[in-house]
C-alpha positions as a Markdown table, in Angstrom:
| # | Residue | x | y | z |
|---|---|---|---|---|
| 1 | Unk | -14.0 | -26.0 | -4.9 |
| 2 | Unk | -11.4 | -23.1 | -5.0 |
| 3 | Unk | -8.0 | -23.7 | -7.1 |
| 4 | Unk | -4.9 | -22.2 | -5.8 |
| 5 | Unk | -1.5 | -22.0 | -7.9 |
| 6 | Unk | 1.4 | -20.8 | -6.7 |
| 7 | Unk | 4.1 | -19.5 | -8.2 |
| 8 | Unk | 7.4 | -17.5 | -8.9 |
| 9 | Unk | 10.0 | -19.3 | -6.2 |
| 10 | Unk | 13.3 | -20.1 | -7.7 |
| 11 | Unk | 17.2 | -20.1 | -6.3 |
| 12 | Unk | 18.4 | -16.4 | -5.2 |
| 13 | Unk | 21.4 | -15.7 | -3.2 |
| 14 | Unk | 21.4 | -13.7 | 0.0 |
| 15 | Unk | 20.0 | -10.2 | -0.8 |
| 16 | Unk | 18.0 | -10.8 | -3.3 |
| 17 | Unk | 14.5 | -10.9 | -4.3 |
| 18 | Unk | 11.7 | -12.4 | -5.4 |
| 19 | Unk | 7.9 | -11.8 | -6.2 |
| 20 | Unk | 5.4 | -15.0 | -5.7 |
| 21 | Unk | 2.1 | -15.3 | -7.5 |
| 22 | Unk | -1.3 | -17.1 | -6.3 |
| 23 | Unk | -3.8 | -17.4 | -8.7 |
| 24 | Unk | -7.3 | -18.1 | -7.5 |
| 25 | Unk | -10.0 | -19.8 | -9.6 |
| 26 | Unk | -13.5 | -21.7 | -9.0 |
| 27 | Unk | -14.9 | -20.9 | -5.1 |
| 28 | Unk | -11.5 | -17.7 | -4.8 |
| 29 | Unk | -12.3 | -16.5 | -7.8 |
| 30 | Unk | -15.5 | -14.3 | -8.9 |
| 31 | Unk | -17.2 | -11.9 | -7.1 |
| 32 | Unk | -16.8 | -13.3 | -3.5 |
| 33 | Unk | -12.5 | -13.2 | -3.8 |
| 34 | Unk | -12.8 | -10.2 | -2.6 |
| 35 | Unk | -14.4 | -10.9 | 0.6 |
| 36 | Unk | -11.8 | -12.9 | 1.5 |
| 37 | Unk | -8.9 | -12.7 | 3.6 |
| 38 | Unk | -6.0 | -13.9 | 2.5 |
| 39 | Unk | -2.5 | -14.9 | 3.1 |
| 40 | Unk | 1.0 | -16.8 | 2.6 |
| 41 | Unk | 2.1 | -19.8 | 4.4 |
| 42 | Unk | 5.7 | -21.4 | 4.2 |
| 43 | Unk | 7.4 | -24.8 | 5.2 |
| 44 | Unk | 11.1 | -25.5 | 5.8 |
| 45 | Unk | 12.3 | -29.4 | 5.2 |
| 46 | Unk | 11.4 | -30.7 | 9.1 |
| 47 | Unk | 9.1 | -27.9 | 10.4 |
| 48 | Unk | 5.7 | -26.8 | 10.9 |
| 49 | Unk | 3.5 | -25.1 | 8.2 |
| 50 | Unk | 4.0 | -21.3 | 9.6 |
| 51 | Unk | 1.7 | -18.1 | 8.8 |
| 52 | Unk | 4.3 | -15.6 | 6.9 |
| 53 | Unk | 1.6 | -12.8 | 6.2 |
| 54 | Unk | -2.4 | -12.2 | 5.6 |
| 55 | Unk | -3.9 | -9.4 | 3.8 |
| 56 | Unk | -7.7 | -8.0 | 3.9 |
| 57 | Unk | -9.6 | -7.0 | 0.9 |
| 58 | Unk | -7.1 | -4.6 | 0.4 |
| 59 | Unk | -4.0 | -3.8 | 1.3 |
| 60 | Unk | -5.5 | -1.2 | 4.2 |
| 61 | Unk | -5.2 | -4.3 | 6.1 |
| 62 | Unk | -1.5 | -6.3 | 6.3 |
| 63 | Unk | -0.2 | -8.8 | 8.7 |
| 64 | Unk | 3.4 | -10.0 | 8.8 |
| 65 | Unk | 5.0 | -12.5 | 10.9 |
| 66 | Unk | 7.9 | -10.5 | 13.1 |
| 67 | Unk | 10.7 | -12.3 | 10.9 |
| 68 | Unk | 9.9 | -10.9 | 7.5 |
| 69 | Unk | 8.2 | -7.6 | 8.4 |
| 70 | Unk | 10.1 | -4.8 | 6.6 |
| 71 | Unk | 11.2 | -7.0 | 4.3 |
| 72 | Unk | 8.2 | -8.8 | 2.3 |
| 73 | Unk | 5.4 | -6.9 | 0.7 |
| 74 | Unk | 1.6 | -8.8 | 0.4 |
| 75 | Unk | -0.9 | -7.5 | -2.4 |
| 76 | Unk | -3.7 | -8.4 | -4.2 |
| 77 | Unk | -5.5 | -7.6 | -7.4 |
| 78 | Unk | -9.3 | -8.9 | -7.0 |
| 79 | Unk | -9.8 | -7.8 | -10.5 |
| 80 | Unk | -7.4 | -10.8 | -11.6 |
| 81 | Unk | -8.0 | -12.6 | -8.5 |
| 82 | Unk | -4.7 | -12.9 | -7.7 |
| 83 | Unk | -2.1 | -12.7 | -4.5 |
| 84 | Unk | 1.1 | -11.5 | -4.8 |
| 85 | Unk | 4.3 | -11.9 | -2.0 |
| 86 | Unk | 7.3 | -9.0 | -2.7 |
| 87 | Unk | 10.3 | -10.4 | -0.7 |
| 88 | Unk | 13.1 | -8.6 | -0.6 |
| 89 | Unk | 16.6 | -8.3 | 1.6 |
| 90 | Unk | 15.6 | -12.3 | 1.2 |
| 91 | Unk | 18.2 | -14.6 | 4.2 |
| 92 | Unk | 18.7 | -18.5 | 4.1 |
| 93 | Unk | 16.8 | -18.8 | 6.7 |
| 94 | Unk | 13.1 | -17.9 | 4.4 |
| 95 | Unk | 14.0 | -20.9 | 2.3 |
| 96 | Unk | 10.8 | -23.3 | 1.9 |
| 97 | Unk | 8.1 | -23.7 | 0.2 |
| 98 | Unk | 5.4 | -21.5 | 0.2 |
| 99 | Unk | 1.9 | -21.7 | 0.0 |
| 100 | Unk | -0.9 | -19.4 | -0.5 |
| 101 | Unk | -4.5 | -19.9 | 1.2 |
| 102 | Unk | -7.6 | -18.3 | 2.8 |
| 103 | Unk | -6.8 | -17.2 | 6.1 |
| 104 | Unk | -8.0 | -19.6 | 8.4 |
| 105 | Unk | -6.8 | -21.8 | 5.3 |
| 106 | Unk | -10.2 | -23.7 | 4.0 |
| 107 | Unk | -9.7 | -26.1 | 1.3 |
| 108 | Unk | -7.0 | -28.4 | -0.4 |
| 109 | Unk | -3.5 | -26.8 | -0.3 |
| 110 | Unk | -1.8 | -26.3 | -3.3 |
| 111 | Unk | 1.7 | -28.0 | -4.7 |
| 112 | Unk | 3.8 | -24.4 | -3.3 |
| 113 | Unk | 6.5 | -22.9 | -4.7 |
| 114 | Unk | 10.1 | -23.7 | -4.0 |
| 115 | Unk | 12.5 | -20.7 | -2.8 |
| 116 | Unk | 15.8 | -21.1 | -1.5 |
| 117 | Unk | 18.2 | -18.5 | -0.9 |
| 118 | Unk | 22.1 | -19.4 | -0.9 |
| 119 | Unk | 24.7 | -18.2 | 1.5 |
């Protein structure tokens, strides 16, 4: 089954920025990543798991949730079967942890990555 590892999430203050890794292996990895679509969840202490963004085999094809458009960035590199989150102008209110999956998400999630941005 696929393998998904997240990481890059840290403590930044208002403003600032920072660029999450997921690195796909077993069933994401290979010559079918490619195929599919992807994305990044996130989940703040006492709410709902929450699509942030999806992308397509490429980045021709980008979705962002109203919140973070214009300010976060989703790539890929199949080659390295890898997704990548740029997020930039970061507020308090993206702190939680985020997750990277398939989008519909299929599988086990992974342990996420921590990002909290101070005031």
């Amino acid at each position: 089954q696929e393998h998904l590892v997240e990481s890059g999430g840290g403590l930044v203050q208002a403003g600032g920025s920072l660029r999450l890794s997921c690195a796909a292996s077993g069933a994401a990895s290979g010559r079918t990543f490619s195929t599919y679509t992807m994305a990044w969840f996130r989940q703040a202490p006492g709410k709902e798991r929450e699509l942030v963004a999806t992308i397509g085999w490429s980045d021709i094809n980008t979705y962002y949730v109203a919140s973070v458009k214009g300010r976060f960035t989703i790539s890929r590199d199949n080659a390295k079967t890898t997704v990548y989150l740029q997020m930039n102008s970061l507020k308090p209110e993206d702190t939680a942890v985020y997750y990277c999956n398939r989008n519909p998400p299929s599988g086990s999630w992974g342990q996420g990555t921590q990002v909290t941005v101070s005031s």
